[in-house]
C-alpha positions as CSV (number, residue, x, y, z in Angstrom):
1,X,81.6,121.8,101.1
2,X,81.1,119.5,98.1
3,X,83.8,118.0,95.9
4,X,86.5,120.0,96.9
5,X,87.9,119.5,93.6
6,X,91.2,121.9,92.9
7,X,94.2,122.8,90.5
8,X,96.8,119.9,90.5
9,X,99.1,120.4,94.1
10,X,102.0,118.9,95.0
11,X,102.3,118.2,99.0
12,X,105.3,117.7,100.8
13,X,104.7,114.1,102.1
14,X,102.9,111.4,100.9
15,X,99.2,111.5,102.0
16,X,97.4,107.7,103.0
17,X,93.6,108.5,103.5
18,X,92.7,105.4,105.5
19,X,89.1,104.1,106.0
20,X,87.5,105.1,102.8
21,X,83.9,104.3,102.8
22,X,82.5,106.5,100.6
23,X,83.0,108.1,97.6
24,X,82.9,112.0,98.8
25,X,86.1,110.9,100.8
26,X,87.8,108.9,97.6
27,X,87.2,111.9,95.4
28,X,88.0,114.9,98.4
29,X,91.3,112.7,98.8
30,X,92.3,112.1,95.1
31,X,91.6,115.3,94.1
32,X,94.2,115.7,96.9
33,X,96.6,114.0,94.7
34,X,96.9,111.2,97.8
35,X,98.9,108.1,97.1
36,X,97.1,106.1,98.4
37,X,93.2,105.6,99.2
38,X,92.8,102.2,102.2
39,X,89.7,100.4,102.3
40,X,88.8,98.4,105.4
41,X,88.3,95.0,104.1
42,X,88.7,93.1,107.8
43,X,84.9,91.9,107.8
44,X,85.0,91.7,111.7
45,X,85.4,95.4,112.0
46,X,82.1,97.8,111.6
47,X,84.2,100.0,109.1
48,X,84.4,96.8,106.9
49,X,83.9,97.8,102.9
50,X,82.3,95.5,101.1
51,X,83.7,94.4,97.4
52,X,80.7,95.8,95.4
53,X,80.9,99.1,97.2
54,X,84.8,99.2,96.9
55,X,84.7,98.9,93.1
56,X,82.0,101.1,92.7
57,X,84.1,104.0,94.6
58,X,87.2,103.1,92.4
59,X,85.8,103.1,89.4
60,X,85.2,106.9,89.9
61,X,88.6,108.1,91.2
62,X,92.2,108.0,89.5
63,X,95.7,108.9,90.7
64,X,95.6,107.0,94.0
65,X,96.8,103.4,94.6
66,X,94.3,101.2,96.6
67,X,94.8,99.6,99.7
68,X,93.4,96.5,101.5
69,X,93.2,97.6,105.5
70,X,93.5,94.1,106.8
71,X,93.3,92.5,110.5
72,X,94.0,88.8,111.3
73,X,92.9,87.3,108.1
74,X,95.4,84.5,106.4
75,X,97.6,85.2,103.8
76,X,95.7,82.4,101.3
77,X,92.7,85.1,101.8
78,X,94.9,88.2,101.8
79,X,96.4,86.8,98.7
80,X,93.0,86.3,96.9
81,X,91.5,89.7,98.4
82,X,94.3,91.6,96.2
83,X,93.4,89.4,93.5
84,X,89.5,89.9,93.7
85,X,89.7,93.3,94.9
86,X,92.5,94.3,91.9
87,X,94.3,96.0,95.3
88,X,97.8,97.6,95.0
89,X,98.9,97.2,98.5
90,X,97.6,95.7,101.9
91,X,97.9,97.1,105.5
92,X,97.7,94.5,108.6
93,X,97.6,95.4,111.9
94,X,100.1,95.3,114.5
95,X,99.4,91.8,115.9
96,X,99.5,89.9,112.3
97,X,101.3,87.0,112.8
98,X,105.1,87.5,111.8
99,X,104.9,83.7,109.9
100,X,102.2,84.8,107.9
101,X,103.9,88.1,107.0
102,X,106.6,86.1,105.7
103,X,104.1,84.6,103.1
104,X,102.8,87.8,102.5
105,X,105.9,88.2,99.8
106,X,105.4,89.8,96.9
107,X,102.7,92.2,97.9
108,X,103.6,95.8,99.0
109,X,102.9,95.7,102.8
110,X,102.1,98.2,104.8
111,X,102.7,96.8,108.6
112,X,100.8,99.3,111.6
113,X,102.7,99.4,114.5
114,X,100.3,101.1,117.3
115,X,102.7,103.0,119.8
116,X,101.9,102.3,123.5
117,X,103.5,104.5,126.3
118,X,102.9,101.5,128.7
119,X,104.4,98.8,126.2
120,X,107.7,100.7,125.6
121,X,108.4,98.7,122.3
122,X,111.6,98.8,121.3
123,X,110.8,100.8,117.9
124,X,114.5,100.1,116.0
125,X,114.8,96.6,117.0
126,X,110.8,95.8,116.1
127,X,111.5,97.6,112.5
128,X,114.7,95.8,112.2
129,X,113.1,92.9,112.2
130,X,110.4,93.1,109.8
131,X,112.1,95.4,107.7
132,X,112.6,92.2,105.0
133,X,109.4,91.8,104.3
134,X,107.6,95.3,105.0
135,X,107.7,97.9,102.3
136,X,106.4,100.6,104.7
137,X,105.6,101.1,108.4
138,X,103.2,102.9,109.8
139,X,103.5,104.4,113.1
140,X,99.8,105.0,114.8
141,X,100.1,107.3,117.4
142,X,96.3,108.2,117.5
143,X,95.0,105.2,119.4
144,X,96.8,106.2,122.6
145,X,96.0,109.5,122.2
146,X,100.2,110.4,121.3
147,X,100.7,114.3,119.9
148,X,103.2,115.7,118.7
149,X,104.2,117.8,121.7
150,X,104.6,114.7,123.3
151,X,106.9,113.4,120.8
152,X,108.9,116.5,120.7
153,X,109.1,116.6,124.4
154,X,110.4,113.7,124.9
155,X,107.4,112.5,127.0
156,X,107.5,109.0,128.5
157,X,109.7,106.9,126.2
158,X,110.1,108.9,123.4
159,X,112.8,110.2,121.7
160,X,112.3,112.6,119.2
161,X,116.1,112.0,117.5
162,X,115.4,108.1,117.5
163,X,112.3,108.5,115.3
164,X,114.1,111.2,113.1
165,X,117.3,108.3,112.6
166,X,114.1,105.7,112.4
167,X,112.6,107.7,109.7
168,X,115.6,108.4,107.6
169,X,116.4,104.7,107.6
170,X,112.7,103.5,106.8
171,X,109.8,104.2,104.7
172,X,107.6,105.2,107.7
173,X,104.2,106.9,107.7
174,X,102.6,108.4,110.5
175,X,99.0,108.6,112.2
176,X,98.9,111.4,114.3
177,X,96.4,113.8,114.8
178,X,98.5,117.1,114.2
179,X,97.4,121.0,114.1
180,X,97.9,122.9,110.8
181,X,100.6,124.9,112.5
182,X,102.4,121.8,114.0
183,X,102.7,119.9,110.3
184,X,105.6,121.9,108.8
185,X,107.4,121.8,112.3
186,X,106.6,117.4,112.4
187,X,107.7,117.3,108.9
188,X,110.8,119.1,108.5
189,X,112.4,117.5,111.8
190,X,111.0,113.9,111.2
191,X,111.1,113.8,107.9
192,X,108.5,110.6,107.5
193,X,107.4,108.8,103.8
194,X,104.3,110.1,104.5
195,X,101.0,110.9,106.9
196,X,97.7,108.4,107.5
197,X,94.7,110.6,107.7
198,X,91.0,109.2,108.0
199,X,88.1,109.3,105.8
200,X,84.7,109.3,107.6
201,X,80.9,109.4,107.2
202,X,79.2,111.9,105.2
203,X,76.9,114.4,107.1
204,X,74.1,113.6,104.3
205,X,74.8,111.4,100.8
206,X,77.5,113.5,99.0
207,X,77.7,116.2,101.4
208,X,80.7,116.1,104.0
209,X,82.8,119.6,105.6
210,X,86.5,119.1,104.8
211,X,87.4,122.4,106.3
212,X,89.7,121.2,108.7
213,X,91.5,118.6,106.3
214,X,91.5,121.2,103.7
215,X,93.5,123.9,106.7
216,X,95.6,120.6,107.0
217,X,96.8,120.1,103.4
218,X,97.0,123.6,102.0
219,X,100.1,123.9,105.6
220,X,102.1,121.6,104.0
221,X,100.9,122.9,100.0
222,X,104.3,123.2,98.6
């Protein structure tokens, strides 16, 4: 499938297409009417984006507010990244140091919290915290291989009506790999800002299968 390009729809979260790299993902996910497209720009990491290709990609999608995906770098360069990069919003990682969050201010920050089973964070005291100077906090549940059942179930720590109060209280998004039948159920009892999906690479140049996303969006297609 190429260009999945469609009649304007209206979803019933927020959409955050992380770890754009090409522009078959920044168009699929803007025609998508996403809000926001994220762009790895952490030049340790091998899904690092570099400026030129960034602003090429940008320059052919509208709607979508960019985002910087950010690791350990400093706020001096996080600060002049936005500038070069003409981003709307930056993401760092769970680990950023909380003094250099603080001079962060001013930005829209997106703050990944990566939930651990073993680590049993304490989830309303951690967002308390940062709450000040985070606009939005997303939850990744991927990276330890969290679903939904497990959420729902109560599994290990969790507590389904804490992250319902947690979501109500904050602008959270969630990473979370989901079934199409499992969105509307996640949605309507945690209520979240929004869901963090992933771009990725294209089977040939312009060429990628977005069956699966497409099963996805069209669930939770108001």
């Amino acid at each position: 499938m190429i260009w999945n390009f469609k009649q304007k729809k209206v979803l019933k979260t927020k959409i955050k297409a992380a770890q754009i790299s090409n522009l078959t993902d920044a168009r699929y996910f803007a025609a998508w009417y996403s809000e926001w497209l994220g762009f790895c720009c952490d030049t340790t990491s091998p899904n690092y984006v570099s400026p030129e290709l960034l602003h090429a990609i940008r320059d052919w999608v509208e709607g979508p507010q960019i985002v910087g995906e950010f690791g350990a770098q400093d706020a001096a360069y996080i600060h002049q990244a936005v500038k070069t990069l003409n981003l709307d919003a930056v993401q760092v990682g769970f680990f950023y140091d909380v003094a250099q969050l603080e001079n962060l201010r001013g930005l829209t920050v997106i703050r990944e919290i990566v939930i651990d089973p073993n680590e049993n964070i304490d989830l309303a005291a951690t967002l308390a915290a940062l709450s000040d100077s985070v606009e939005y906090f997303l939850l990744e549940f991927n990276k330890n291989n969290i679903n939904w059942n497990d959420i729902k179930n109560n599994k290990n720590y969790f507590n389904v009506n804490i992250l319902k109060s947690l979501c109500k209280k904050y602008p959270v998004l969630l990473s979370i790999n989901i079934k199409p039948d499992e969105a509307n159920e996640l949605l309507e009892t945690l209520d979240p800002e929004g869901l963090n999906v992933f771009g990725g690479d294209e089977e040939k140049v312009g060429f990628k299968s977005y069956d699966e996303m497409d099963e996805l969006f069209e669930a939770i297609e108001l």
